[in-house]
N, C-alpha and C positions, 0 to 999 in steps of 0.2 A: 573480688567480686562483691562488690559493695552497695550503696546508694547509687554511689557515683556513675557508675557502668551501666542502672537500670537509666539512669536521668539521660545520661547519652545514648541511648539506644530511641529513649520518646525523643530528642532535640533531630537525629536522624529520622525518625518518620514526620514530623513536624514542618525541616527544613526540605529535607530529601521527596517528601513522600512516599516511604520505601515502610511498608504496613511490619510493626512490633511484631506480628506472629513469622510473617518472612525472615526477619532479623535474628528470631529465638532460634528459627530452624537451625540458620549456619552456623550458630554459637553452639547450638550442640555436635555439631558435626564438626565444628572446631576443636572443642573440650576434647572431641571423642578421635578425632585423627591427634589430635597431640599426646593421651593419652598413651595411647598406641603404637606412639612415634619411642617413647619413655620404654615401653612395656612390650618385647618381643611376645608372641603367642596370644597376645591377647584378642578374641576376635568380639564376635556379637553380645556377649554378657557385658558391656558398659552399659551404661544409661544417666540421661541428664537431665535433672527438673529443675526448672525457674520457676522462681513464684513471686509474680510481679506485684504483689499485695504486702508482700513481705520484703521485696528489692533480694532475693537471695537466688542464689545458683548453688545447683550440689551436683555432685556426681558419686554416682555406687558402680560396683560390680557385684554384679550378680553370681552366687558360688550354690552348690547342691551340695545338700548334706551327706555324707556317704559313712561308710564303717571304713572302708582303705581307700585313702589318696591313693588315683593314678595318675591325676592331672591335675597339680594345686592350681592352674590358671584357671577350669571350672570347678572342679570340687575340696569341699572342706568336713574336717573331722567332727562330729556332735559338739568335741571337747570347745574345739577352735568358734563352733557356730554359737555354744551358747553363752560365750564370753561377749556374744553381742545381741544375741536374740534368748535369754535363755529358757524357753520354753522349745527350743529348734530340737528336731529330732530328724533320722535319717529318712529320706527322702522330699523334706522340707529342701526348701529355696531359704537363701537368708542373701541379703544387701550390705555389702559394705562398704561404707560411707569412704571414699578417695577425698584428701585435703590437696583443691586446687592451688594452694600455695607452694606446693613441693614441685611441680611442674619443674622440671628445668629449660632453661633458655632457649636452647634449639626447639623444645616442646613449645615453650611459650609463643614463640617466632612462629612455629607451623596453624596456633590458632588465630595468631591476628592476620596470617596471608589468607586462609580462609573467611575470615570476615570480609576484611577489604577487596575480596576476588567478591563475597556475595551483595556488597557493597555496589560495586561493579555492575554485574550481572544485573540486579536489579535494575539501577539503573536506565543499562540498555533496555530492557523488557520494557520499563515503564514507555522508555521511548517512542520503541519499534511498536506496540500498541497505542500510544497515540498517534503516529505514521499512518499506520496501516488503516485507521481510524480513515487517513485520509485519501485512499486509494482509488482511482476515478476521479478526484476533485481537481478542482484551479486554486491553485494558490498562489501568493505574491513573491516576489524573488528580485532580489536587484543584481546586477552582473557584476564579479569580481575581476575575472582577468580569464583570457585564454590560454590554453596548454600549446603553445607554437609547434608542439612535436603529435601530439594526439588530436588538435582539432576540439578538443573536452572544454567545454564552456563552464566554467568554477559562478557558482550563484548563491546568494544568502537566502536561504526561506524564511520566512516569517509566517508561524502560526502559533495559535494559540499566547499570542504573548514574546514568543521569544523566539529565536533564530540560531538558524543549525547553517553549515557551508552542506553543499548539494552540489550534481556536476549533471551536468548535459551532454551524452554522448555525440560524435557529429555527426553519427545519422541520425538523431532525434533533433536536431537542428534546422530551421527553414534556409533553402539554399541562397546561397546570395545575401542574406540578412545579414546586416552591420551592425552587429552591439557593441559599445563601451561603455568601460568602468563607472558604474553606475547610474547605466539603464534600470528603468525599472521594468518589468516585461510580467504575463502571466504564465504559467508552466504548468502541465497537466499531469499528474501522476499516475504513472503506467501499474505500477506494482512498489513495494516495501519488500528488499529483502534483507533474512539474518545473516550476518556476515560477522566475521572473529573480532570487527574491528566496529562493531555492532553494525546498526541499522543501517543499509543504504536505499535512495528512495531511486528510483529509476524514473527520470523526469522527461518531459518530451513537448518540444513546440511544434510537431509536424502532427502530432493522434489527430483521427475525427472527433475524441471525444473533447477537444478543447475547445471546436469550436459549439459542439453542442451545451456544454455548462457555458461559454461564454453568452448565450443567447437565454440561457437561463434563468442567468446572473441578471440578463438585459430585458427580458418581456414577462412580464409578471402575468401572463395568461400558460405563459411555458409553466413556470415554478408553480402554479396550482394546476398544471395537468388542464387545462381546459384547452388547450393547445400541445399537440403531442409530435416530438421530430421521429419521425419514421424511418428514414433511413439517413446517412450520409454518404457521400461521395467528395472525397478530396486530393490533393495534390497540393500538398501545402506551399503557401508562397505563390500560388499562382491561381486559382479556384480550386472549389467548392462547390456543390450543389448539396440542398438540402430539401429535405421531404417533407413537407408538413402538412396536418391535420387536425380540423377543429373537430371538439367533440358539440358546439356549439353552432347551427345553423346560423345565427344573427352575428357569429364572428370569423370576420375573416381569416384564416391563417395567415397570407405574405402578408397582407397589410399590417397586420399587427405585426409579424416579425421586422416590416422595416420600419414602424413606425411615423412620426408624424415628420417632416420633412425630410426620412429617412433616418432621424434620432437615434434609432435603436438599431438598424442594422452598422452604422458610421459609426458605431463607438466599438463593435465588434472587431470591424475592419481595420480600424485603427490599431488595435491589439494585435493586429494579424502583420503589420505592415502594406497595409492595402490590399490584401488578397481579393480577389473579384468570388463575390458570391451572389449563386443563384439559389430562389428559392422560390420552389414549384409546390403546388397544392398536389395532394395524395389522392388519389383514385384508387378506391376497389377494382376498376377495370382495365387491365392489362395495356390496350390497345390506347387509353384515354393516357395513366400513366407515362407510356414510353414517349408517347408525342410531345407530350408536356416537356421532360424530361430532355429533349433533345432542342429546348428552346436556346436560342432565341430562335435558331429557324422555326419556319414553317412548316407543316408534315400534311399529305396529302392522302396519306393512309397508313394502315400498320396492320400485316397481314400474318397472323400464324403459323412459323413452319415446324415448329415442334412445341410442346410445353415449355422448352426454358431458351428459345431461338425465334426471333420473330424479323419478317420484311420489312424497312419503311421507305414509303415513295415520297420525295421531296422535290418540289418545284426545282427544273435545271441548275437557275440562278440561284438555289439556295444549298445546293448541295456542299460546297465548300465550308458554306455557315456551320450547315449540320455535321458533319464532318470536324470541324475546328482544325487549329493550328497544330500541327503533328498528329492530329488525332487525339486532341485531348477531348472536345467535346461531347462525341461518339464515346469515346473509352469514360467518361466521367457519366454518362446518361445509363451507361453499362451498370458501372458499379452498382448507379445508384437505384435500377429496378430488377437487377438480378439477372438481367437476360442479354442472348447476345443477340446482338443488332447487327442486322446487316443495311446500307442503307443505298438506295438504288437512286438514281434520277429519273423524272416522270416519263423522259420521252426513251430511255431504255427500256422502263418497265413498260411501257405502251408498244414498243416494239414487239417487245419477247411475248405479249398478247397477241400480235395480231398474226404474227408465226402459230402458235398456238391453233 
């Protein structure tokens, strides 16, 4: 335990990033399981000081002075104590100094698999804390190769500098979407979890919130909050609707979100594979909302039939509009004002009135 040991412990936080007081921790608890390992009986009476001003490690065991040994593993004779402290008298503590050079092999073996497991450890932490750092973001990712048997899309990330392999489950996948070997795509990170085999980040091209950072990324009245997405509505791969609201009278929301010959909504989309999105301005009023919301049709009314269930009456000819293809439009206008829609044609609702 020399110079030498304290110098590679600073070249590991240096290289590593792995902080000298972390380092000293496992080293004692190395010293102190190998000890231990030597030394049947031995329990809590070890202890280990480094002193980095000095480059020295020691290690003592702690003994109580007594008048009769019962247990030489804690206690020691007046005679025995004051051959090292001699002023030690009975019920004094006295320290004695263990030479780490006696250590034998197996000893020695069991302190450097604790370093290198805190080595390890560290490590991952450092990692999974920068990750997790990233949680709800987009980050960059180029495509490795598919799992032919799980569907699992294998991806490089790239943050902060440098690049970790990452996997895409195939439900977090857009359906029908063709990537190869070295696509480059954005991924939205759902969650960071710890796992034995460290960090894993759970990635996803289908979340709403990809496309909300990706418009982020794209409309700089979004990134200063002067423009605010309210809600989403998606089905990845195929539309979107999204909610938006200026905090800002003299700014439009869609306009800005699609920008100038639609600049800024076409670079979103493009990231998406051409996803079709809508994007509807936010109303405080219920009835204003859902209309909007169920565009491109027309709405001819929207009538309240419970607090979170409302009617809407739509020109004949538009009813199929409003409705969409399988019912994605309806069901996407759903999501996206919290309420359930029921939507009626004019000249049924005009019927069921005049019965009435």
């Amino acid at each position: 335990m020399n110079a030498e040991f304290f110098d590679a412990i600073a070249m590991i936080e240096k290289e590593k990033g792995i902080p000298r007081t972390y380092m000293h921790e496992k080293i004692v608890q190395a010293l102190t399981a190998a000890f231990k390992r030597d030394n049947q009986g031995v329990s809590d009476n070890v202890f280990v000081e480094l002193d980095d001003d000095r480059k020295e490690v020691r290690m003592y065991q702690q003994k109580y002075v007594v008048e009769d040994v019962e247990n030489p593993v804690f206690e020691m004779t007046v005679a025995q104590a004051r051959e090292i402290s001699p002023g030690a008298d009975v019920g004094d503590t006295v320290n004695i100094e263990i030479p780490t050079k006696n250590f034998g092999r197996i000893a020695a073996q069991t302190a450097k698999g604790v370093i290198i497991q805190g080595i390890r450890e560290a490590e991952r932490g450092m990692v999974y804390e920068e990750y997790s750092s990233r949680e709800h973001e987009v980050l960059s990712a180029q495509v490795l190769r598919s799992d032919p048997r799980t569907g699992t899309l294998m991806v490089e990330i790239t943050s902060g500098g440098e690049t970790r392999e990452a996997s895409i489950p195939s439900g977090e996948q857009i359906r029908d979407e063709v990537l190869e070997a070295g696509d480059r795509i954005k991924v939205y990170v759902i969650e960071v979890r710890r796992t034995h085999r460290g960090p894993q980040m759970v990635l996803s091209r289908t979340h709403p919130g990809l496309v909300k950072r990706l418009f982020e990324l794209e409309v700089p009245e979004i990134h200063d909050e002067t423009i605010e997405i309210r809600s989403i509505a998606r089905e990845a791969g195929q539309r979107t609707k999204i909610a938006v609201w200026s905090k800002d009278e003299n700014v439009d929301p869609v306009g800005a979100c699609i920008g100038v010959q639609r600049s800024r909504i076409d670079a979103v989309t493009s990231e998406l594979g051409s996803e079709k999105i809508d994007l509807i301005k936010y109303s405080e009023d219920p009835a204003e909302f859902i209309a909007k919301a169920l565009a491109p049709a027309d709405v001819i009314g929207v009538e309240e039939v419970d607090p979170r269930s409302c009617r809407v009456i739509v020109p004949d000819d538009q009813l199929s509009l409003a409705i969409g293809k399988e019912g994605q439009n309806a069901r996407l206008a759903a999501k996206l004002t919290g309420f359930r829609i029921d939507i009626k044609p004019e000249s049924r609702s005009a019927a069921t009135s005049a019965k009435e």
